[in-house]
C-alpha positions in Angstrom: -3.0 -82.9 226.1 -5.6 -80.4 226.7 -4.5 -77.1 228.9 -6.7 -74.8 231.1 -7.1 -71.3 229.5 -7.9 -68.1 231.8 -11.7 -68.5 231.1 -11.8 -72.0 232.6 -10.4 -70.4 235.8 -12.3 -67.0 236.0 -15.3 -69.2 235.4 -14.7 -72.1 237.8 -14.0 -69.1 240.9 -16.9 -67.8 240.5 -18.6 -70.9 240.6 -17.2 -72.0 243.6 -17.8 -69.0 244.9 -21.5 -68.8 244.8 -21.3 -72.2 246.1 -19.4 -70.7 249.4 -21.8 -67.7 249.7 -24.9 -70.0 249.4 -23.5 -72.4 252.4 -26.8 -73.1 254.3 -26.5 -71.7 258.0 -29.0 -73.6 260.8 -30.5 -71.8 263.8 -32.6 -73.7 266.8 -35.9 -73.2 267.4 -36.8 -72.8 271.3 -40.5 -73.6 270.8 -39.8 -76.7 268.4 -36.4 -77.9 269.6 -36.2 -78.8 265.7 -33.0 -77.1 263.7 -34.0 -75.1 260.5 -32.5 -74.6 257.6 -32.1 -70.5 257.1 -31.0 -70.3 253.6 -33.6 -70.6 250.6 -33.0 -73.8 249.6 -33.2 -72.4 246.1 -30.8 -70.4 246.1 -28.4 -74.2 247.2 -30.1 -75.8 244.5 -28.9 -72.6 241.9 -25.7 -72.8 242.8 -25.1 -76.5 242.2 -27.0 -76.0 239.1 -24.8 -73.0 237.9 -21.4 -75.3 239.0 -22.9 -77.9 236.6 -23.5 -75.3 234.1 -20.0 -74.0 234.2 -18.4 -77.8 234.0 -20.5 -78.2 230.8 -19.5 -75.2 229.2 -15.5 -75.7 229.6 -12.9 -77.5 228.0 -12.6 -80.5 229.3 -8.7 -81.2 229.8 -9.2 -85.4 230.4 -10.9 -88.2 229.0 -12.6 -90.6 230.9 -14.1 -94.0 229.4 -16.3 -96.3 231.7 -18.2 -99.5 229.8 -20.8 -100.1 233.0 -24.2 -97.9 231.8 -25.0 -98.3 236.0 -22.1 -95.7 236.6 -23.4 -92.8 234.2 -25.2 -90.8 236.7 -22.0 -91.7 239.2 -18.9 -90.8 236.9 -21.0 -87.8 235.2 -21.7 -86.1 239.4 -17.9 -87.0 240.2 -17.0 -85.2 236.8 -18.7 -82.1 238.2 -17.6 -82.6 241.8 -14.4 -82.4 240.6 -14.8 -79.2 238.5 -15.8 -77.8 241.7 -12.8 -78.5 243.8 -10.4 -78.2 241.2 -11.6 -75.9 238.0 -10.1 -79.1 236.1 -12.9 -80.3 233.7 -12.9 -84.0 232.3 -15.3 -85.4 229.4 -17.1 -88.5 230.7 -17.7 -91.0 228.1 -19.6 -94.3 228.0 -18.6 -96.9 225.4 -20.0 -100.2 224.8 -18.3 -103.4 226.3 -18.3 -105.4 223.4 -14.7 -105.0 222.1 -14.2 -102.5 225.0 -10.7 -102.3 225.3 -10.0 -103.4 221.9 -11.9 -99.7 221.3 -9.4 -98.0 223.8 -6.5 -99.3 222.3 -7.4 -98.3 218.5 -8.6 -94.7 220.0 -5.7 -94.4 221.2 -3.0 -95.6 218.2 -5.0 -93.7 215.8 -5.1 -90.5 218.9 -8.5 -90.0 218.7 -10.4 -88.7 221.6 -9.1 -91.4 223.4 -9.2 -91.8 227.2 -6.7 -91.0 229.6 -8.2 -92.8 232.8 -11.2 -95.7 231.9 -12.7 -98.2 233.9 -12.2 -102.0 234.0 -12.1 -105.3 235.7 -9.1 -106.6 237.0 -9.3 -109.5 235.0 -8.9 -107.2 232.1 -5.9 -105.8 233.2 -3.4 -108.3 231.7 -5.2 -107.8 228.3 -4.5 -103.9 229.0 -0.8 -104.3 229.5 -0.4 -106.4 226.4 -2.1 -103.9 224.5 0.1 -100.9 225.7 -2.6 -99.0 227.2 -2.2 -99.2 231.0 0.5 -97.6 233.6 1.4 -100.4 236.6 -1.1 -98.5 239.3 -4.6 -99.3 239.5 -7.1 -97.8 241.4 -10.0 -100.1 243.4 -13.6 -98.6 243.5 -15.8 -101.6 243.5 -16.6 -105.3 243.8 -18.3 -108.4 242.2 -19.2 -111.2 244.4 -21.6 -113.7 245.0 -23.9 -113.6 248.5 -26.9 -115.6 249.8 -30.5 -114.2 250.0 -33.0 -116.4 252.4 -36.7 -116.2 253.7 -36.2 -115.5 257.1 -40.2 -116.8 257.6 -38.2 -120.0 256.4 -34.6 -119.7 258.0 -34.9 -117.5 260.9 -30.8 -117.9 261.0 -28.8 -117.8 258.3 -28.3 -121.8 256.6 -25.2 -123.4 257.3 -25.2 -125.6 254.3 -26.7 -126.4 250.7 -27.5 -129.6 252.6 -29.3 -128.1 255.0 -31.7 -126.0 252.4 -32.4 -129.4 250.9 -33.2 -131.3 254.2 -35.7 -128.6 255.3 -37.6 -129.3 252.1 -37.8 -133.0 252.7 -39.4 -132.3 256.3 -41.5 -129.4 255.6 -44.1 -128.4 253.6 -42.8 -125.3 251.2 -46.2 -123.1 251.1 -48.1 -122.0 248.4 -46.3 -120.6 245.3 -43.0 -121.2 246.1 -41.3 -123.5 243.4 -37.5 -123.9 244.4 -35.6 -124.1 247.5 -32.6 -122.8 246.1 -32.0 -120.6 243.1 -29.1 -119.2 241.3 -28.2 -118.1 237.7 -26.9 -122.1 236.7 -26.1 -120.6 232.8 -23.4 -118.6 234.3 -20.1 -119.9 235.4 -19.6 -117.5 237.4 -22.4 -118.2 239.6 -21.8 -122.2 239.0 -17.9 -121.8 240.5 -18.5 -121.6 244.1 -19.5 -125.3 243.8 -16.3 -126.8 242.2 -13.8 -123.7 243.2 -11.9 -125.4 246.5 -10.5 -128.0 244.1 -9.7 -126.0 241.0 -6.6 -123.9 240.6 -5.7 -121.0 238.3 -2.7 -121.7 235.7 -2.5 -117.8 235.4 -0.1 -118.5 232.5 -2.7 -119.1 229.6 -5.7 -119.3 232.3 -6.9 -123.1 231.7 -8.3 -124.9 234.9 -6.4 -127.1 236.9 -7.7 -130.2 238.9 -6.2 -133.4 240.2 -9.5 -135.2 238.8 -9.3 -136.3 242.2 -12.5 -137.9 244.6 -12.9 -134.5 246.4 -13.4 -132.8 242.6 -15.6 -135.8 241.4 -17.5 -135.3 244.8 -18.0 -132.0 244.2 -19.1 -132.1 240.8 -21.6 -135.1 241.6 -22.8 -132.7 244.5 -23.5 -130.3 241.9 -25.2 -132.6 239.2 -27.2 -134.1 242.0 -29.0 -130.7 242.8 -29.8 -130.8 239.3 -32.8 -133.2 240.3 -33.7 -131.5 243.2 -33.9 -128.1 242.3 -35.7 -127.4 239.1 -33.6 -124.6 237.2 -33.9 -124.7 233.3 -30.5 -123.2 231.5 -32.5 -122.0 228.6 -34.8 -120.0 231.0 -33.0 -118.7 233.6 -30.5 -115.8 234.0 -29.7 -113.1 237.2 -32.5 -111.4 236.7 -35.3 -114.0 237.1 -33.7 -115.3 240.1 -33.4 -111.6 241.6 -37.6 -111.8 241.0 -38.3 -115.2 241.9 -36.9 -114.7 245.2 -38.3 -111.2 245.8 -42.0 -112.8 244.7 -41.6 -115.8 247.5 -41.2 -118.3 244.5 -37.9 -119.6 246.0 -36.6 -119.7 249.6 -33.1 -119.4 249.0 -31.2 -117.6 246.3 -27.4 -117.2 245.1 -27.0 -113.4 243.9 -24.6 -110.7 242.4 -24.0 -108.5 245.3 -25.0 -105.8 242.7 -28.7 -106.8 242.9 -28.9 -106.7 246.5 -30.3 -103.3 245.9 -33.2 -104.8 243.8 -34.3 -106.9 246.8 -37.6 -106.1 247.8 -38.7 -109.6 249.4 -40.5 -108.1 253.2 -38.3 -110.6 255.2 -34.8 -111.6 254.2 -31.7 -112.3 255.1 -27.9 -111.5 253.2 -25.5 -114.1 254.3 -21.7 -115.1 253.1 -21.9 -118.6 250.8 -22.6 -120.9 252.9 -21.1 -124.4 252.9 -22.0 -127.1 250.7 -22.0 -129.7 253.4 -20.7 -130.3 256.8 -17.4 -131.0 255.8 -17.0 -128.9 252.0 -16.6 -125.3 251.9 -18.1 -123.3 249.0 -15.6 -121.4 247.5 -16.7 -117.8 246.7 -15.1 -115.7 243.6 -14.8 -112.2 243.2 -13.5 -109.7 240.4 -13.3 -106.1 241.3 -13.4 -103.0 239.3 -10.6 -100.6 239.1 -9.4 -97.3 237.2 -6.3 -97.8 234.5 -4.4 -94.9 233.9 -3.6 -95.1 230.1 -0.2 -95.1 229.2 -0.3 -93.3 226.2 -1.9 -89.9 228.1 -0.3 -86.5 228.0 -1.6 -85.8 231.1 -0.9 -88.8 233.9 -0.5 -87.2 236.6 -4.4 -85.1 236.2 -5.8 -88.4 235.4 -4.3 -90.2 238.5 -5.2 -87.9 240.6 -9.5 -87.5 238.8 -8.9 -91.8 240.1 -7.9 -91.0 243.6 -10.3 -88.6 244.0 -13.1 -91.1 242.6 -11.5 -93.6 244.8 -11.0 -91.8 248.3 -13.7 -88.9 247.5 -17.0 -90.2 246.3 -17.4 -93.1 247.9 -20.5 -93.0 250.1 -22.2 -91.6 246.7 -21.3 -95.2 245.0 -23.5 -98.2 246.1 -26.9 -95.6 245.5 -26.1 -94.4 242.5 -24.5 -97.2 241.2 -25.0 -100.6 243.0 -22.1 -101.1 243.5 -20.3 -101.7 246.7 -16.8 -99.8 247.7 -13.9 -101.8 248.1 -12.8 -99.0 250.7 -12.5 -100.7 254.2 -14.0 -97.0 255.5 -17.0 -97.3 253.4 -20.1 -96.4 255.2 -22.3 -100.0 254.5 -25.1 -101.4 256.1 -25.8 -104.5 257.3 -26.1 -106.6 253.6 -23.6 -104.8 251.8 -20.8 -105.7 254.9 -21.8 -109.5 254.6 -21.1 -108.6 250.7 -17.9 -106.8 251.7 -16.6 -109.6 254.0 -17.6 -112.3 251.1 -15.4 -110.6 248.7 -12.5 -110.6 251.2 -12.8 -113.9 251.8 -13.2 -115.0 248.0 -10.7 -116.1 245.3 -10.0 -113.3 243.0 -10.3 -113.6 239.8 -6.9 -113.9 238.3 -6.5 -111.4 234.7 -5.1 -112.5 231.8 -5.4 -111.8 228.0 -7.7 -115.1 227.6 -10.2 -114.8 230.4 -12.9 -114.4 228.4 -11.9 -117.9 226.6 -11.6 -119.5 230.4 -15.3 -118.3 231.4 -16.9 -119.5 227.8 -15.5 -123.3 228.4 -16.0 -123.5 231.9 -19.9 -122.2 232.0 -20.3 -124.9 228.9 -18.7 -127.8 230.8 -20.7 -126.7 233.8 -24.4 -126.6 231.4 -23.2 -129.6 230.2 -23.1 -131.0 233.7 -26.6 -129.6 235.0 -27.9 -130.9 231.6 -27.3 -134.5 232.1 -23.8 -134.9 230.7 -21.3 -137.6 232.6 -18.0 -135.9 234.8 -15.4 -134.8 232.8 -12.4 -136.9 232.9 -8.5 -135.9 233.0 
């Protein structure tokens, strides 16, 4: 699609190699014991400048698309990081998710600027293939998942159960300000699944839920509308954000999160914890999507852009969950101690299947679940 030309490569070896001549070498000091750094740090900071410089000013020979505005800083250093080790430039492009791949696929019948590698959820993957726009391999680089957040002034362990949240707020007094025991984004589906999901299975087919309408399902979905009384949570007001706050300002004790907030916690004394179970006999079962890069099927160059996803993939991953918020779905990822209680969550959820329709699936479930929370009777078979 696009070719290097002489320039690109005169001007990428040079670049690389000021970035090899400015290499900082360390000496040890005998009276501080301390190791200094012995090059300017200047002259380090030139040379990645000039490297950026040089990736901006050549053609850029792929295309990448990504809809997630947290990745621009990410995707635009791994752009340049490549540059650097391979003289290979790609554009980095963010589009708007609305219609997202409904954009990549008219970009690229009409073969306008259209990506060769792009960023998507796997429950988008389906809808890909349909459309023509995505070769069989896919490349993991991140998850979605759901985690617990508690007050560890509160629950020096992690809880056990929902139940158990509920019976500590009958036999103790919650403190000043605080207003919920439990919180969690209960307009969302995603967030409300957990609650119902051991009984539901996907018809990946046309993606419709299936249940037996058995008692386990009507217990769980009782379960559910019960905590309707007991926690306060208005649909209308709510959404991830607020309970990201709430939590972080003491105004709840317990919290349901994304594990892409967990770096927006700034509560003094928490705990991150798996889902816990609902009772002493009824699992919670967690969900999960994860993100991945497509190779598009229509590119002229599939080979370039598999290899810019590997190198995403294997490369740049300690650089991901800071600059992104994200968490690696590598199993050699570097993570502390909240982001490997996300990482063992998402192994241990159901992930969401893809399909063409998945968006349809998510739109009826959260409105039977509101529905639920808002008073309505269980749904029947």
């Amino acid at each position: 699609m696009k070719k290097k030309t002489k320039e690109i490569i005169e001007t990428t070896t040079l670049a690389v190699g000021v970035i090899l001549l400015s290499a900082a070498a360390f000496y040890s000091s005998k009276e501080t014991g301390k190791t200094e750094l012995k090059t300017d740090r200047k002259e380090q900071i030139t040379s990645e400048q000039e490297t950026k410089e040089a990736y901006e000013a050549a053609q850029k020979e792929l295309s990448f698309w990504y809809s997630d505005a947290d990745c621009r800083n990410y995707f635009e250093q791994c752009a340049v990081d490549y540059y650097a080790k391979t003289g290979i430039a790609v554009g980095i492009r963010y589009v708007d998710e609305e219609s997202y791949l409904e954009q990549i696929y008219d970009a690229t019948m009409t073969e306008e600027d259209y990506p060769d590698l792009y960023l998507a959820w796997n429950d988008a993957k389906d809808k890909a293939y349909l459309y023509g726009v995505a070769t069989e391999e896919e490349y993991p680089l991140f998850f979605d998942t759901l985690v617990m957040v508690y007050q560890k002034e509160n629950f020096p362990e992690a809880p056990e159960s929902i139940s158990e949240i509920l019976d500590y707020g009958q036999n103790n007094l919650l403190g000043e300000g605080v207003g919920n025991l439990l919180e969690w984004n209960v307009a969302d589906g995603f967030y409300d699944y957990p609650f119902v999901g051991t009984e539901v299975e996907w018809n990946e087919t046309d993606y419709t839920l299936l249940t037996t309408y058995g008692e386990k399902y009507n217990d769980e979905l009782t379960f559910f509308k019960n905590l309707s009384e007991t926690v306060g949570i208005d649909t209308d007001e709510i959404d991830r954000n607020q309970v990201v706050e709430n939590f972080n300002q003491g105004a709840s004790l317990c919290a349901i999160i994304d594990s892409d907030d967990l770096n927006k916690m700034t509560a003094e004394n928490y705990g991150v914890c798996g889902l816990p179970m609902l009772d002493d006999t009824t699992p919670m079962q967690g969900v999960a999507r994860t993100g991945i890069l497509l190779v598009n099927e229509f590119s002229g160059e599939k080979d370039m852009a598999a290899d810019f996803a590997a190198f995403i993939e294997k490369e740049e991953v300690d650089a991901l969950h800071a600059m992104t918020g994200h968490i690696s779905t590598d199993e050699g990822a570097s993570r502390d101690e909240a982001e490997q209680a996300a990482f063992m969550q998402y192994q241990n959820s159901q992930l969401v299947p893809d399909a063409a329709n998945a968006g349809e699936f998510w739109s009826e479930f959260t409105r039977q679940m509101k529905a639920l929370w808002n008073g309505g009777s269980l749904p029947q078979e």
